[in-house]
N, C-alpha and C positions, 0 to 999 in steps of 0.2 A: 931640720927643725920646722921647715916652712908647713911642711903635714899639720903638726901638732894646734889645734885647736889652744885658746887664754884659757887661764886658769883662776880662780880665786881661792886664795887659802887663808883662815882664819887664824891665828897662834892664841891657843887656850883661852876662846872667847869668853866671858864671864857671863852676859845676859842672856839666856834661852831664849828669848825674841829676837835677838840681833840674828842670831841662830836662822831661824826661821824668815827673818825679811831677807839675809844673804840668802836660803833656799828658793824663795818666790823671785830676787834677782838672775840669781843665775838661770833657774829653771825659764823666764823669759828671754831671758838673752842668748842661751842655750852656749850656757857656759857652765866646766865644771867647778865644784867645788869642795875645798880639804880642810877637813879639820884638823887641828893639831891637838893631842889632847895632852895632860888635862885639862879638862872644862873647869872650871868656876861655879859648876852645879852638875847633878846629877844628868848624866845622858839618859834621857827615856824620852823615847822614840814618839809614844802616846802625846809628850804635853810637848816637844818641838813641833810636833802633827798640829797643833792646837794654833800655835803661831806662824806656823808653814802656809796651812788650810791643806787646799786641796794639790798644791804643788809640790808637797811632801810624795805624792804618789808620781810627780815625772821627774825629779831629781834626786838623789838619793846621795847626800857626801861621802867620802870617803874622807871614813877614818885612820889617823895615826897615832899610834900610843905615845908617839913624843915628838919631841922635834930631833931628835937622832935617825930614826925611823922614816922623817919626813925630807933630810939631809940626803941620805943615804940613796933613796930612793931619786934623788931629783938632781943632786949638784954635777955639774959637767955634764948634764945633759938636756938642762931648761934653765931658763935665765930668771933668777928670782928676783923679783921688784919690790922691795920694801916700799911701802906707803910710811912715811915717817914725820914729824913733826921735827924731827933734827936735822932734816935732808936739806941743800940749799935751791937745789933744781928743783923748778917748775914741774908738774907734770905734766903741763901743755908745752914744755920746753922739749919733751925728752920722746926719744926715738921706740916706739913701741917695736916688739916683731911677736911674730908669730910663734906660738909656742911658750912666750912668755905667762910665768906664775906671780897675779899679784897678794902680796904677803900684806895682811892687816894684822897688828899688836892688838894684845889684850887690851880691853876698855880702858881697865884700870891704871895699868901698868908699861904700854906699850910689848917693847920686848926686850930681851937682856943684851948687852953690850955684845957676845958670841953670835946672835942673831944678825945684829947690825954687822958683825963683822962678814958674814956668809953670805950676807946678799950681794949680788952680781952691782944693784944698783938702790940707790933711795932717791925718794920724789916725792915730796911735799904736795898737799892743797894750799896755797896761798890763803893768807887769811887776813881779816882787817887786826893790827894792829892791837895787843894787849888780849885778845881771844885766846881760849887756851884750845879748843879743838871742834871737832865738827861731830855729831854721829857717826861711829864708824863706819855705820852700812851708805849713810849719806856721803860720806868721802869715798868710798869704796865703789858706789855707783857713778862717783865723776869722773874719777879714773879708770874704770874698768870703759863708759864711754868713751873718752880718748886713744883708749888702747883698742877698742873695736873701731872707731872712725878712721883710724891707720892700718889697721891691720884687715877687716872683713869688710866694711863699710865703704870703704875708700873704690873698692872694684864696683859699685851697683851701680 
């Protein structure tokens, strides 16, 4: 697993620009990223481009027509890391590796109790008290830093 490059993967994001700021993160961090569909809107390529900009052209996600598809493909073979708000661990608590996929819930809705069940692990943002959540792509680039300062960063 230590080959395998981090991963971000989306579960049927709802906002087309969340879309597109996860494409502009990954594509600098040069990390991949998956979608899970369905979307919460129409996939066209044209207006994620719009919210992407110009880093639509050096990242390109991969698509999965579900989360069965996205299972199948990954479990027992990469370690899935829920980002969750029901999680009790830190994610400055928690032991990143290599190869690891971090899993972001839809905006709206998170993800369904089957999902939580399939993750290898869940990890929380810490948050002040009575808050109810952060930007996804904003929690998802504090964690995906953690998981790159353990894992690629930590050698330089």
């Amino acid at each position: 697993m230590s080959a395998l490059p981090l991963s971000l993967a989306l579960y049927q994001p709802d906002i087309p620009q969340n879309v597109g700021a996860a494409i502009r993160l990954c594509a600098c961090l040069e990390v991949s990223l998956e979608i899970i569909e369905p979307c919460g809107f129409l996939w066209d390529p044209r207006k994620i481009r719009q919210s992407a900009m110009d880093y639509f052209d050096r990242l390109r996600p991969t698509l999965h027509s579900g989360w069965g598809d996205f299972i199948d493909l990954h479990q027992g073979k990469r370690r899935i890391i829920l980002l969750t708000t029901r999680a009790d661990a830190p994610y400055s608590a928690f032991r990143f590796q290599s190869g690891d996929i971090l899993l972001a819930g839809r905006e709206s809705t998170g993800v369904p109790e089957a999902v939580h069940e399939a993750a290898d692990a869940r990890v929380v943002v810490p948050m002040a008290q009575g808050l109810r959540s952060l930007n996804i792509i904003n929690a998802c680039a504090m964690v995906l830093g953690e998981a790159l300062r353990q894992t690629r960063w930590s050698n330089m």
